[in-house]
N, C-alpha and C positions, 0 to 999 in steps of 0.2 A: 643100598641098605648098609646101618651102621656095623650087621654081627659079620660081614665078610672080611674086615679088618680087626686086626690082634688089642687087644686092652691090654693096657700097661699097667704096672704096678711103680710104687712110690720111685721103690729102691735102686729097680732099675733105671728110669731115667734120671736121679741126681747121679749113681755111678755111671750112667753116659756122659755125664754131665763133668764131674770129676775129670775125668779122661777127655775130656772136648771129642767125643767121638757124639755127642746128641745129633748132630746136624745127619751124620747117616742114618740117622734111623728112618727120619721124613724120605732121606734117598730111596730107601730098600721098600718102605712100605706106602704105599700111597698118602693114606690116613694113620690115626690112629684113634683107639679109646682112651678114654681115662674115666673112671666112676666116679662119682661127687664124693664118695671117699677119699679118692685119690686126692684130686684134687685139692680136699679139705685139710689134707694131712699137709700139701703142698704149701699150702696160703698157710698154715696154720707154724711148718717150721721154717718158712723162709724169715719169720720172727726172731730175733735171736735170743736165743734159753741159753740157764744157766750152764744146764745140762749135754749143751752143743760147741765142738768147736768151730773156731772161724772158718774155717775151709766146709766145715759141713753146713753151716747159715749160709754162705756162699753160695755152694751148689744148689741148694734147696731154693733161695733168692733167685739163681739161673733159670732154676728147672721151671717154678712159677712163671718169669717171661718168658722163656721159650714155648711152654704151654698155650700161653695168651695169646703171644705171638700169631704161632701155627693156627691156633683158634679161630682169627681175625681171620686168615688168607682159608680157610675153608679145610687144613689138612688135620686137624684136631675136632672129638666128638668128646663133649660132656655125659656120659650119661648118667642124667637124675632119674633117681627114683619114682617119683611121681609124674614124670614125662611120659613114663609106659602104659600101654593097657592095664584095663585096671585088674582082670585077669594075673597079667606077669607082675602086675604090684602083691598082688594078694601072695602068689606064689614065693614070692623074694620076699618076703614079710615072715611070712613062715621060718623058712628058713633062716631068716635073720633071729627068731625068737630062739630057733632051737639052739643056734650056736650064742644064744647071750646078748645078740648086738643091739645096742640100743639107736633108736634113731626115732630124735624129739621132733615130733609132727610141729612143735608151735614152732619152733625157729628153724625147722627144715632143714636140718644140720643131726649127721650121727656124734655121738657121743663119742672122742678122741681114744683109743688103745693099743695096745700093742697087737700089732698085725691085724687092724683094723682094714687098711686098703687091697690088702690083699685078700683078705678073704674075704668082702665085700663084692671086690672085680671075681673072682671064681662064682661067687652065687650068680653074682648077675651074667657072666660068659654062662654059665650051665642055663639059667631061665630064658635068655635070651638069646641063644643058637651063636655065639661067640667058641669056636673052635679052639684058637690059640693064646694064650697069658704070657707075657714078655715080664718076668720075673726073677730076682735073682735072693729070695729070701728061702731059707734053706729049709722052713717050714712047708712051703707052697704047695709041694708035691705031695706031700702027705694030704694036706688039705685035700688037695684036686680028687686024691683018692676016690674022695665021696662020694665022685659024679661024673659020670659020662663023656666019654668024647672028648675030653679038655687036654690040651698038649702044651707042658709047660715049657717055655724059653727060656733059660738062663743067660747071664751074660757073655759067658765062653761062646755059647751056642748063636747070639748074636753076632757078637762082633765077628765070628768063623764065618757068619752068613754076609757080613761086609768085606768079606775077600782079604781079610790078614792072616798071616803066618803062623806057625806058633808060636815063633817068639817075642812078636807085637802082641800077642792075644794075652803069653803072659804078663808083658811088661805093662798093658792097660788093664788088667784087673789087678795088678799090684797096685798100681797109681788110683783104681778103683775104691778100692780098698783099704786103700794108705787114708788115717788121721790127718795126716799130713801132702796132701793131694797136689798142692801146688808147688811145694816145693819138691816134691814126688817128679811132679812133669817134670817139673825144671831137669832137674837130675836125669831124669830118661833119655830125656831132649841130649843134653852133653853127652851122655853116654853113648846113646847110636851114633853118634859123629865124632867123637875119640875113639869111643873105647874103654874111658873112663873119666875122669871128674878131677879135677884143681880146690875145690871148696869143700874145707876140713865139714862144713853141716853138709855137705852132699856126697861123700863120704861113709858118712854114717847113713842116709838117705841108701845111696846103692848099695854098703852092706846088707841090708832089710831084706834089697830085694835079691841080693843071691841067695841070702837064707831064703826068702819068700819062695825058690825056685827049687832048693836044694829039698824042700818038704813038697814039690807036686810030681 
């Protein structure tokens, strides 16, 4: 059954993705979920908007194959809405109303907004006996509040549970986190093996992140 394995949210795997750390995730957990929210936000910003930088159209681009990918070989579950009993439909419907969410029965697609995938994957982990949320939007846990039994994963809490350090843990949600993700790695990458950096932009890149370290 699909609720024995943890449902992801957007956020966290493009920042898996940023960091090239996506591939442990399939390691650690057999499966995983994704809600047709999820997903729809997935398909929806690997587009490239004005609104988006290159490195985050990227990841997002990533995160969509990698999804598909795992899909194809059997380690990725979709769960749509109207796949379910119609019982757990009516129930996720509910609660879809009370929290505003809109989802257009003609084109079978939710209506795009902010922290749409994630509170989408919480109704449906609560309706549908899903324990664990692998999330790293800072909203989530308040969300989760609402409902029973749900245990949020952040991405600290992840990557801890793929056996890194803490100084790996900080340096991959800084590269996480970074606008700037790829030139992020870059910079890391040099770092751990000097010590420090030859490239006046990477420079400025490891500055970021001692401040990034000096404020956790």
């Amino acid at each position: 059954m699909f609720n024995q394995y943890p449902i992801c949210d957007s956020d966290l795997i493009v920042k898996l993705c940023k960091c090239k750390k996506d591939n442990e995730l399939f390691k650690k957990y057999e499966k995983i979920n994704f809600s047709d929210a999820v997903y729809q936000e997935i398909e929806y910003n690997s587009k490239l908007l004005p609104n988006k930088t290159i490195d985050l159209n990227k990841a997002f681009t990533y995160a969509l194959s990698l999804v598909n990918e795992n899909r194809e070989k059997g380690n990725v579950n979709i769960i749509n809405l109207y796949d379910q009993e119609n019982d757990a439909v009516k129930i996720i419907k509910k609660y879809l109303r009370a929290e505003n969410i809109i989802y257009d029965d003609t084109n079978k697609k939710y209506v795009l907004e902010k922290n749409l995938g994630e509170r989408v994957s919480i109704i449906y982990a609560s309706v549908l006996g899903i324990s664990i949320i692998l999330s790293d939007d800072g909203d989530s846990r308040d969300f989760a509040k609402k409902f029973l039994r749900i245990t949020i994963i952040n991405l600290k809490d992840v990557l801890a549970k793929f056996g890194l350090n803490k100084e790996d843990i900080l340096i991959n949600t800084f590269i996480a986190n970074s606008g700037q993700s790829e030139r992020a790695y870059e910079t890391m990458e040099e770092y751990r093996k000097t010590g420090g950096t030859k490239s006046f932009v990477n420079m400025d890149i490891l500055s970021q992140y001692k401040k990034y370290i000096r404020n956790k």
